[in-house]
C-alpha positions in Angstrom: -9.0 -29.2 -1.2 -6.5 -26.5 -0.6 -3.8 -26.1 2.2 -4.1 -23.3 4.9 -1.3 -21.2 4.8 -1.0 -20.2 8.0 -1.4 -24.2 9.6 -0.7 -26.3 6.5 -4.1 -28.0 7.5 -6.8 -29.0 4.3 -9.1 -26.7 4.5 -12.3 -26.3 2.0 -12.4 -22.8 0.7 -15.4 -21.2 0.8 -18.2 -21.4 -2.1 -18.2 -17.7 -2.8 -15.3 -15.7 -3.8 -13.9 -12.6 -2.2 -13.8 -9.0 -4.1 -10.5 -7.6 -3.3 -10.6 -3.6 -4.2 -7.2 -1.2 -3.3 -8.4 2.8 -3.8 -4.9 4.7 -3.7 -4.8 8.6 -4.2 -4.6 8.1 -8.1 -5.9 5.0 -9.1 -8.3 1.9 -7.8 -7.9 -1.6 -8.4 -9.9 -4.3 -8.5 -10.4 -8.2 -8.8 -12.6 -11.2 -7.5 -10.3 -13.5 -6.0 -10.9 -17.2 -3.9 -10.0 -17.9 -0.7 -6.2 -19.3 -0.6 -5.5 -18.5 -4.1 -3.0 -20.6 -6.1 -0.4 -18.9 -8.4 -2.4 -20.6 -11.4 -5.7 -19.0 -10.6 -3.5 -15.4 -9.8 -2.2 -15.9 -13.4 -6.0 -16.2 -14.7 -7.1 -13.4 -12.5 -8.6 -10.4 -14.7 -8.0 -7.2 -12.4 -9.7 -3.4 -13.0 -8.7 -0.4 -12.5 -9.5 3.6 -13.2 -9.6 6.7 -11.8 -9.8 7.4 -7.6 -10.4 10.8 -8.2 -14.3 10.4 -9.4 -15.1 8.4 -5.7 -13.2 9.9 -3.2 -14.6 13.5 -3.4 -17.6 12.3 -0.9 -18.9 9.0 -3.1 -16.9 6.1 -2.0 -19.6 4.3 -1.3 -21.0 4.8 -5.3 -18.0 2.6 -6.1 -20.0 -0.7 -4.5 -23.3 0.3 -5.8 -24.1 -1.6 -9.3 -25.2 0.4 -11.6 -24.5 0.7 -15.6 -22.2 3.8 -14.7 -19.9 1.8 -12.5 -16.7 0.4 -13.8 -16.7 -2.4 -11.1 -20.2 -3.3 -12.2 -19.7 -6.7 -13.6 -17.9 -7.8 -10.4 -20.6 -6.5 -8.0 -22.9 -8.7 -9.9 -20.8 -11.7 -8.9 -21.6 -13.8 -6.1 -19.1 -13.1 -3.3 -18.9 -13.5 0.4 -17.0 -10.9 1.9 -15.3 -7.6 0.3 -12.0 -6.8 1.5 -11.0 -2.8 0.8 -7.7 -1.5 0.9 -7.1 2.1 1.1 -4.8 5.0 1.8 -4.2 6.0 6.3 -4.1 6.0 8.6 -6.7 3.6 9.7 -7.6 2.8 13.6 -10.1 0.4 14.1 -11.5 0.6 10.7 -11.5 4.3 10.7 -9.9 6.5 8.4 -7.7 9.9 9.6 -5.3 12.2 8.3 -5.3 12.3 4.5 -7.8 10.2 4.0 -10.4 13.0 5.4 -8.8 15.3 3.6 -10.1 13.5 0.2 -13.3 14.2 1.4 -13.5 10.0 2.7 -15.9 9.8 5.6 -13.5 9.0 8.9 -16.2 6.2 9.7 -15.6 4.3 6.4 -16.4 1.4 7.7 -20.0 2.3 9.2 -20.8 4.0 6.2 -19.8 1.4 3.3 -21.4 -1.3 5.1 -25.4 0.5 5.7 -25.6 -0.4 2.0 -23.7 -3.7 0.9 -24.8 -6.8 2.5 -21.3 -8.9 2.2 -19.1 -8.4 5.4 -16.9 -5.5 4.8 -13.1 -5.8 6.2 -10.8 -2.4 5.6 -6.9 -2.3 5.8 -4.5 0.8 5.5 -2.7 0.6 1.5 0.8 -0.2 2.6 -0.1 -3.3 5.3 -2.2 -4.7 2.6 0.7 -4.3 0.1 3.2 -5.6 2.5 0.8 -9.3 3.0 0.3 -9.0 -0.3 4.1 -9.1 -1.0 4.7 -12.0 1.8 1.6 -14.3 0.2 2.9 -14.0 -3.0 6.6 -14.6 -2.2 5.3 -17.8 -1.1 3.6 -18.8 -3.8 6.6 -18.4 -6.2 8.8 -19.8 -3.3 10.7 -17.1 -2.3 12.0 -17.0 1.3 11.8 -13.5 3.4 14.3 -12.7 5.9 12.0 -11.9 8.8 11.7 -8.8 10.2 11.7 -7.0 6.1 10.3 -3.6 5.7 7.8 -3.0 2.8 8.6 0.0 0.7 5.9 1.0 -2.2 6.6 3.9 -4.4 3.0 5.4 -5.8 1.6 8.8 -5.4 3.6 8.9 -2.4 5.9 6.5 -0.8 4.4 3.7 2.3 6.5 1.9 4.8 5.0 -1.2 7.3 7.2 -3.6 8.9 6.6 -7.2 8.5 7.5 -8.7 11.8 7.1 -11.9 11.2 4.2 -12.9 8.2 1.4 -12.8 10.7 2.3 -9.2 12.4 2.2 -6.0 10.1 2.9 -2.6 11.2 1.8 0.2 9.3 4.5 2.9 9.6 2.6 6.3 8.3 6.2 7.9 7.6 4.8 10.8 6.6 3.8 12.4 9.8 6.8 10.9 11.9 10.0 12.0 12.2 13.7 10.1 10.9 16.7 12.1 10.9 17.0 11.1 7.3 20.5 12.0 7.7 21.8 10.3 4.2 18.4 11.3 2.5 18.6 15.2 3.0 21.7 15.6 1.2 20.0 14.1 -1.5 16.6 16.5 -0.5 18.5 19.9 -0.5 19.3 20.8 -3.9 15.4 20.4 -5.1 14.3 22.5 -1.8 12.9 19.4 -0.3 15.2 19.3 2.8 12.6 19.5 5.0 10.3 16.8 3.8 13.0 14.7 2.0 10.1 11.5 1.3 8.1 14.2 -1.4 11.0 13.6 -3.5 9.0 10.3 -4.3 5.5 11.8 -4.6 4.4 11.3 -8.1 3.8 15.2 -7.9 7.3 16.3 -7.6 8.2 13.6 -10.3 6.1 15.3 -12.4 7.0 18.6 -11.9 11.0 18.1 -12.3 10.3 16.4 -15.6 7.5 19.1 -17.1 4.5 17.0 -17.1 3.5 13.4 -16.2 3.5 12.2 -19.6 7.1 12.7 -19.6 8.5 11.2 -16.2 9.2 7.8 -18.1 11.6 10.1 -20.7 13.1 11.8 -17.5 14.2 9.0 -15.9 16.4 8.1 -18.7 18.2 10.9 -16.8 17.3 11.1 -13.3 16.8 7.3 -12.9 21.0 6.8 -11.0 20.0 9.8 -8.7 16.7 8.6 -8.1 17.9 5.0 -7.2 20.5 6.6 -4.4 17.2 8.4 -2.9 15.6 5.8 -2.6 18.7 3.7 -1.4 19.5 6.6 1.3 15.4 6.6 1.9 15.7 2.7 2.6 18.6 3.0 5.0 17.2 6.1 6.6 13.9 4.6 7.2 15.3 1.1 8.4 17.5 2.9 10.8 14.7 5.1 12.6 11.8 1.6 12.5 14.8 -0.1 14.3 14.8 2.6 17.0 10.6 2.2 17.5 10.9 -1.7 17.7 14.3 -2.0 20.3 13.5 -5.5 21.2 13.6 -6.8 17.3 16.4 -8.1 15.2 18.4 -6.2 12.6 15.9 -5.4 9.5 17.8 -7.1 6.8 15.2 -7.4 3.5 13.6 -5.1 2.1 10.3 -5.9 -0.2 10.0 -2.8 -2.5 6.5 -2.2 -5.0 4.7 0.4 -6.2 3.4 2.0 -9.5 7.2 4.3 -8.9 9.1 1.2 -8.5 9.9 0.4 -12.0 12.3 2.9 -12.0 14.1 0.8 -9.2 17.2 -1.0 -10.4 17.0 -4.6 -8.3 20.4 -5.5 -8.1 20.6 -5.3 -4.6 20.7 -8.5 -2.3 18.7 -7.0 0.4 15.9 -5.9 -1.5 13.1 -7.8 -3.3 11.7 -5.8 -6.3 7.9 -6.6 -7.1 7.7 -3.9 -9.9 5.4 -4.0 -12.6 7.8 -5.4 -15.1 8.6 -8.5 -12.3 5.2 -8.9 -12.2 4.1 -9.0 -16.3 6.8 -11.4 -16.4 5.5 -13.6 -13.5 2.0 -13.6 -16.2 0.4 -11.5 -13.5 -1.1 -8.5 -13.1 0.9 -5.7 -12.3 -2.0 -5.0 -9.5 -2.2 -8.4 -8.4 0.2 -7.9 -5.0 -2.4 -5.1 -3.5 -5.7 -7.2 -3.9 -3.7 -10.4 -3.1 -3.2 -8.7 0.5 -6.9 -8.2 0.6 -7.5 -11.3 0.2 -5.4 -12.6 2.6 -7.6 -10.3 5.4 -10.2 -12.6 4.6 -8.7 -15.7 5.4 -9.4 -17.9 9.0 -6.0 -16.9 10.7 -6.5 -13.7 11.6 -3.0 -11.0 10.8 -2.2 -8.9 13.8 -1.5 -5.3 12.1 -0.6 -2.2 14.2 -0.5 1.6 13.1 2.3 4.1 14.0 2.2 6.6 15.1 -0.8 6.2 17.7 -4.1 8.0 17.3 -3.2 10.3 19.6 -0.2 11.1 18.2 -0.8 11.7 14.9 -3.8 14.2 16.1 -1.8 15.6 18.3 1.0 16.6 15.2 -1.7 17.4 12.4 -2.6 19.7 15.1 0.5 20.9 15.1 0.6 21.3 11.4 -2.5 23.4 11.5 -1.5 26.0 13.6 1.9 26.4 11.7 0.0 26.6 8.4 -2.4 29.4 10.6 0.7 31.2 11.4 2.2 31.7 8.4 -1.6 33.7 6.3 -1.3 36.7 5.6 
């Protein structure tokens, strides 16, 4: 008998396990994992990952077909009762928008994965899943959060959610939204990224300032102190302009930070809690673990309340936007 997190009643988990799979722009992730997991079984959990970029050009919904070919073969052939997916936004009511469609994923994800697998199918948006994730785990190594913290994951690009309090996530999909990002552009303009200051933590331009991906790790021998200040001026920037779309809420004072990017990130700060991979190995976890733990916790009997920003409407209304500008500007 295990303990409900979110009553502290005994519940019995259920017979049947839960497969917990994060696809991000780069990589996927996956795990079978049980209901209310302890930080035992996490330690024992055997995660697998590879490649996004085979599934998302119009097969996403090869990845939960077993077949010999399939990496996640051997966990499809497990007996589970629900899967939980995790994947890049936005997501509204379990549909997919913006950059997800332009990967080729169907916008009715939802409808579409579940014609053909017969376990009840639950999607969530990357950085709310990291985010519960982060705040499940935190309790399981007894950590207390300062509530409201903003979740920060550094991977092919960076995602923000708010944690309002552990039961209410807010997706924040920075990326189409505006923030002065009046410390971060500074840091922006002499790499011509003044305009779009949050690409200096895609992998992309990573890559490019240090001639090749293979060589970001030697780079940041380098770059690491300048790339700590971006993200500290990011951070600041980012908790200033959430602060303005939530009045009513107190100061954000922690800040949970993750991400394949992150273990560049120096945690010597009191504000920030750093779940980098390096935290994680030492914790005798995987360094994939916080993603699919989220996913799991989607699955669980009391319900998360989790919101996306911008609204639907809004963020149509700006990739609209974004067209024409792009339309304007061909030759």
């Amino acid at each position: 008998m295990k303990l409900s997190r979110a009553t502290g009643l005994a519940r019995q988990p259920r017979n049947e396990p839960i497969l917990c799979v994060e696809v991000g722009h780069t990589r996927f992730k996956a795990a079978i994992l049980p209901q209310y997991p302890t930080f035992e079984e996490l330690q024992k959990t055997k995660t697998y990952s590879g490649l996004s970029h085979p599934w998302l050009k119009g097969n996403l919904e090869q990845l939960f077909k077993p077949s010999k070919e399939n990496p996640l073969n051997e966990l499809l052939s497990t007996r589970i009762s629900e899967i939980s997916l995790s994947i890049f936004g936005p997501i509204y009511d379990h549909k997919i928008h913006g950059c997800g469609t332009q990967e080729t994923v169907s916008a009715n994800l939802h409808e579409t994965l579940q014609k053909d697998i017969s376990a009840k199918l639950r999607i969530e948006s990357d950085s709310v899943s990291w985010a519960t994730g982060a705040v499940e785990f935190l309790k399981l190594t007894s950590h207390s959060i300062q509530y409201p913290a903003l979740a920060l994951t550094f991977g092919t690009g960076p995602g923000v959610a708010l944690i309002e309090n552990p039961e209410t996530i807010h997706a924040i999909e920075i990326w189409v939204m505006s923030p002065a990002y009046s410390r971060l552009k500074p840091l922006a303009k002499p790499h011509g990224q003044e305009s779009r200051p949050y690409r200096l933590f895609q992998t992309k331009f990573l890559s490019q300032i240090s001639g090749g991906e293979s060589n970001v790790n030697e780079k940041m021998k380098t770059y690491g102190g300048e790339f700590n200040a971006q993200v500290k001026a990011f951070s600041e920037d980012v908790r200033e302009y959430v602060q303005t779309l939530f009045p009513s809420l107190p100061k954000i004072e922690t800040f949970l930070i993750g991400g394949g990017v992150s273990r560049f990130i120096d945690s010597n700060s009191p504000s920030s809690i750093v779940l980098n991979p390096q935290f994680l190995e030492k914790q005798g976890v995987s360094p994939d673990i916080i993603q699919l733990l989220g996913c799991e916790r989607m699955c669980e009997e009391a319900p998360l309340i989790t919101n996306t920003h911008p609204s639907l409407s809004e963020l149509q209304e700006e990739l609209e936007k974004r067209r024409l500008v792009r339309l304007a500007t061909l030759p």
